[in-house]
LUMSEVO-232714 format. One line per field, with one value per residue (C-alpha): x, z, y. Coordinates in Angstrom, 1 decimal, padded with zeros to 4 digits. Layout:
// residues N
east	X:...
up	Z:...
north	Y:...
END
This chain:
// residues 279
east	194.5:196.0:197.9:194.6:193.3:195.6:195.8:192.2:192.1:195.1:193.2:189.8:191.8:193.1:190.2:188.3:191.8:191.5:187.5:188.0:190.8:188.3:187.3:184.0:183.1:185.5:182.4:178.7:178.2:174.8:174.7:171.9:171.6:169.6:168.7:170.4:168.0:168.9:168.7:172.1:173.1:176.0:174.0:172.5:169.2:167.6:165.0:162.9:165.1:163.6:161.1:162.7:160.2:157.6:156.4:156.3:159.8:161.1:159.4:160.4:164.3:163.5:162.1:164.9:167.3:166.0:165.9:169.5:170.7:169.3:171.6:174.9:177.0:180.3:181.9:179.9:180.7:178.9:179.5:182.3:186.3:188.0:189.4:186.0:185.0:181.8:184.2:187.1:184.5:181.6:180.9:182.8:180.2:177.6:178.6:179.3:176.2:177.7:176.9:175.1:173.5:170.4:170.2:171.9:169.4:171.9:172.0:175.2:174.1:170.2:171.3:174.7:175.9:172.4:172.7:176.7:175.6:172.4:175.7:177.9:180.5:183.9:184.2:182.6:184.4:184.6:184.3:184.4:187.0:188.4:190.2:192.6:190.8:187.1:183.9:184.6:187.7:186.2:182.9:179.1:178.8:181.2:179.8:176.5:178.4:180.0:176.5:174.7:178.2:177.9:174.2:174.2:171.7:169.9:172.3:171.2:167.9:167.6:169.8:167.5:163.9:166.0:166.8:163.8:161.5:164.1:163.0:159.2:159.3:161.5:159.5:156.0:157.3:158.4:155.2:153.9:157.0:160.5:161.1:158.8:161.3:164.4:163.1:162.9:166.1:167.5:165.5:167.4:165.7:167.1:170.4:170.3:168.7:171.6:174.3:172.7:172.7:176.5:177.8:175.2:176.7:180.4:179.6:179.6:182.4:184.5:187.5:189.3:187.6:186.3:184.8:182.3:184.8:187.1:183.8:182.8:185.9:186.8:182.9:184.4:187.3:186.0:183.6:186.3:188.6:185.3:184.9:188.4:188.2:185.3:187.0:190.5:190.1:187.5:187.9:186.1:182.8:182.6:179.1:179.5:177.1:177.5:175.3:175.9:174.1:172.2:173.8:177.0:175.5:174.9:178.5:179.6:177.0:178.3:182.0:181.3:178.9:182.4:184.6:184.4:185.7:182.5:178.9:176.5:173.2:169.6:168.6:165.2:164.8:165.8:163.9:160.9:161.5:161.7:158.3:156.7:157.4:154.9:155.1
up	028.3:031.1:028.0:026.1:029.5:030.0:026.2:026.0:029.8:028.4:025.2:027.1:029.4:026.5:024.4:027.9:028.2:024.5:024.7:028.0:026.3:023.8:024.7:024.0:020.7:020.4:018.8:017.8:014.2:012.3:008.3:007.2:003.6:001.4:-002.0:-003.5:-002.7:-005.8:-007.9:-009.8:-013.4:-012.5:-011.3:-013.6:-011.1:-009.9:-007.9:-008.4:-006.4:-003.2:-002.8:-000.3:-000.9:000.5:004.2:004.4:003.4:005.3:008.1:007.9:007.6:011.1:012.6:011.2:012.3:015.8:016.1:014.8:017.6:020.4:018.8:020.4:017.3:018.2:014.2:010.9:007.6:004.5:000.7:-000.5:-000.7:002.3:000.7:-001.0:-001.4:001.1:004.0:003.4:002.6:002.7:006.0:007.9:006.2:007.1:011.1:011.1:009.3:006.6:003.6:001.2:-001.3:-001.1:000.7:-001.3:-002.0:-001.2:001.8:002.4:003.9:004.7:007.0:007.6:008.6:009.6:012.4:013.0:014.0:016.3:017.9:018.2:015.9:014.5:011.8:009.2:007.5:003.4:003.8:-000.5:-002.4:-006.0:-006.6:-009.8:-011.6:-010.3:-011.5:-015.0:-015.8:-017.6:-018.3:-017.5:-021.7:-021.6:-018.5:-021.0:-024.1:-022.1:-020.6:-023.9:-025.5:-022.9:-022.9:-019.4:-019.3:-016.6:-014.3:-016.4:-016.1:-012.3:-012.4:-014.0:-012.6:-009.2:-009.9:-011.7:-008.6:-006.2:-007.8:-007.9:-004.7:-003.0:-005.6:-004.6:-000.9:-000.9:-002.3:001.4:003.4:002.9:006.4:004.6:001.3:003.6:005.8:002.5:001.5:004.9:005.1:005.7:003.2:000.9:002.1:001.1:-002.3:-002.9:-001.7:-003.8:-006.8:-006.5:-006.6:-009.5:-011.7:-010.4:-012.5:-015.5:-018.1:-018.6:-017.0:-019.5:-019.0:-016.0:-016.5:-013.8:-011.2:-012.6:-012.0:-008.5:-007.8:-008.3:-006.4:-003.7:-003.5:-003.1:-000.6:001.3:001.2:002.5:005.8:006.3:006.3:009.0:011.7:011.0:014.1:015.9:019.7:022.2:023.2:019.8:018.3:014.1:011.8:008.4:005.6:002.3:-001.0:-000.7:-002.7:-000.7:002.7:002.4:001.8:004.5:007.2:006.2:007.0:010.4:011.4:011.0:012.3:016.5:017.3:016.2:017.1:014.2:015.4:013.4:011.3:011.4:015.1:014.8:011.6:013.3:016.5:013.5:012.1:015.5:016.5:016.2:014.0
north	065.3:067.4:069.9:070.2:071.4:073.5:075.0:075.2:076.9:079.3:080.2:080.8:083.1:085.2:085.6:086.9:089.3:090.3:091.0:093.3:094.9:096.1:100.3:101.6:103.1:106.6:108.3:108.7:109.3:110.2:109.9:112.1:111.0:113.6:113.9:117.3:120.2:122.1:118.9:117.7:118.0:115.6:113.1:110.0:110.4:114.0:114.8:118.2:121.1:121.8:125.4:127.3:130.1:127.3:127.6:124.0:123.0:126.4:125.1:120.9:122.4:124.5:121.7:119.0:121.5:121.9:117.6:118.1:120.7:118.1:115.3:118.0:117.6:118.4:117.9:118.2:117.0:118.0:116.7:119.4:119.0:119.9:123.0:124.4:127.6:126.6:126.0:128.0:131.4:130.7:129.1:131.7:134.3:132.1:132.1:135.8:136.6:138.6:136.9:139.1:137.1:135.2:131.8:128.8:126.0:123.6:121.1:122.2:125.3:124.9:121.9:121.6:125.6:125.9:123.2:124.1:127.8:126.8:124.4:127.0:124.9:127.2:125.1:122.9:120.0:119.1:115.1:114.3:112.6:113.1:110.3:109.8:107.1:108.2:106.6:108.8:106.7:104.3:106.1:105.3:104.8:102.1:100.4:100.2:099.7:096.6:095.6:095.2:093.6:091.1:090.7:092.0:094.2:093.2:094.8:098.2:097.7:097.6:100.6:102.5:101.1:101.7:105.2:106.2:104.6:106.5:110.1:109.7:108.4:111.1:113.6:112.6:112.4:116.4:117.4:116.7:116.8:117.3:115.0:112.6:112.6:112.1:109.3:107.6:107.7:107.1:103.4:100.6:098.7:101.3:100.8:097.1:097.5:100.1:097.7:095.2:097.0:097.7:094.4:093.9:096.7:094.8:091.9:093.6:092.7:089.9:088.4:090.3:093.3:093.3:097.0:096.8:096.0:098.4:100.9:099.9:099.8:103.5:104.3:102.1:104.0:107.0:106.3:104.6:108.1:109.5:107.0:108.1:111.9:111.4:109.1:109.9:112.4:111.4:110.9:109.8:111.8:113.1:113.4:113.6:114.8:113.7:115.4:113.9:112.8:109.6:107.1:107.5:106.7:102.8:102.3:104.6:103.3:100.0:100.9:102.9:099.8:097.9:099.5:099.1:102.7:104.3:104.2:104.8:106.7:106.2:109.3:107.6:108.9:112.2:112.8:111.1:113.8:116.8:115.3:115.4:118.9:121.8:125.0
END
């Protein structure tokens, strides 16, 4: 009795030791997931580019911008490779003003450099990922070829009514407000219907052929080298912004909500704050 006392008493004492061991989140981190503002050939799902000659959406990027400055970013991420012509050129252009072409209609610069200037930021970080064996490896054809071969097209058909439901709603949204569009895709219930979907499209196959995993796998991956590039650095008192395509942020809210050196902040406020403010 008295060495279960005492083993119980010693184990007690150690879990309390190991919790207070346990330092504060490092960082904050905000994923701003946006639909592409100049729409995407590469992309199964696009919504209509965004107007920049438009008042309205000039004015919602001002204002998101402006909600954006008050969050103090102190890194930004945007949806390129780490040695892209945006970051390595173009963004230096940007923060010395000496670009000469028109404005890009691309989030990369109408959010992203926008709110690293206003911060007073030197630099502004590619976050993607080309992996090896990327989501092409096996190919979105065979992933349907399998499907219907398997009499698994159910996990097709909510792919599509998800996608095709995702566009009219984000299109219909930025025909009011381009805020309006991006609180949508920044829900949480659109988070878990996107998660969902994943591990739906996983099933795909056969033991044998388990193409679906094979596919997930590589979207996985790639979101995973992703997560990486954006907390591999990060300190403590560091504020991230990360501005990247939609269908990647579930995945990565879901890995910097797991990992305990990392806070993750609510785009939903800060959008709600841009939607608030006056002309």
């Amino acid at each position: 009795m008295i060495r279960s006392f005492l083993f119980a008493a010693a184990v007690l004492v150690a879990s309390s030791s190991t919790a207070n061991a346990v330092e504060p989140p490092a960082a904050n981190v905000l994923v701003l997931g946006v639909f592409h503002f100049a729409g995407s050939k590469g992309d199964l799902f696009s919504a209509k580019p965004i107007d920049l000659a438009d008042a309205r959406t000039r004015s919602d990027i001002d204002k998101l911008a402006a909600a954006l400055r008050d969050y103090r970013p102190t890194k930004i991420f945007v949806e390129t490779m780490p040695d892209s012509e945006w970051v390595t050129q173009r963004w230096p252009a940007y923060r010395a003003a000496t670009i000469a072409d028109a404005p890009r209609v691309n989030e990369i610069e109408q959010i992203g450099f926008r709110v690293a200037k206003d911060a007073g930021l030197d630099t502004v970080a590619g976050v993607n990922c080309k992996m090896p064996d990327g989501p092409e490896s096996d190919g979105f054809d065979a992933l349907l070829a399998s499907a219907k071969a398997n009499k698994q097209d159910d996990a097709i058909d909510a792919l599509m009514r998800y996608g095709a439901a995702s566009v009219k709603k984000i299109d219909a949204e930025n025909e009011h407000s381009l805020l309006g569009a991006l609180a949508a895709v920044n829900q949480p219930k659109e988070d878990r219907e996107r998660l969902a979907l994943d591990l739906q499209l996983a099933r795909i196959g056969t033991p044998a052929n388990p193409i679906g995993g094979r596919f997930n796998g590589a979207w996985y991956a790639r979101n995973v080298c992703m997560y990486a590039n954006v907390t591999r650095d990060a300190v403590k008192g560091d504020r991230i912004l990360l501005v990247i395509g939609a269908g990647h942020a579930p995945l990565l809210r879901q890995m910097l909500r797991d990992d305990g050196r990392v806070s993750l902040v609510d785009p939903i406020s800060y959008l709600k704050r841009a939607a608030a403010t006056k002309p």
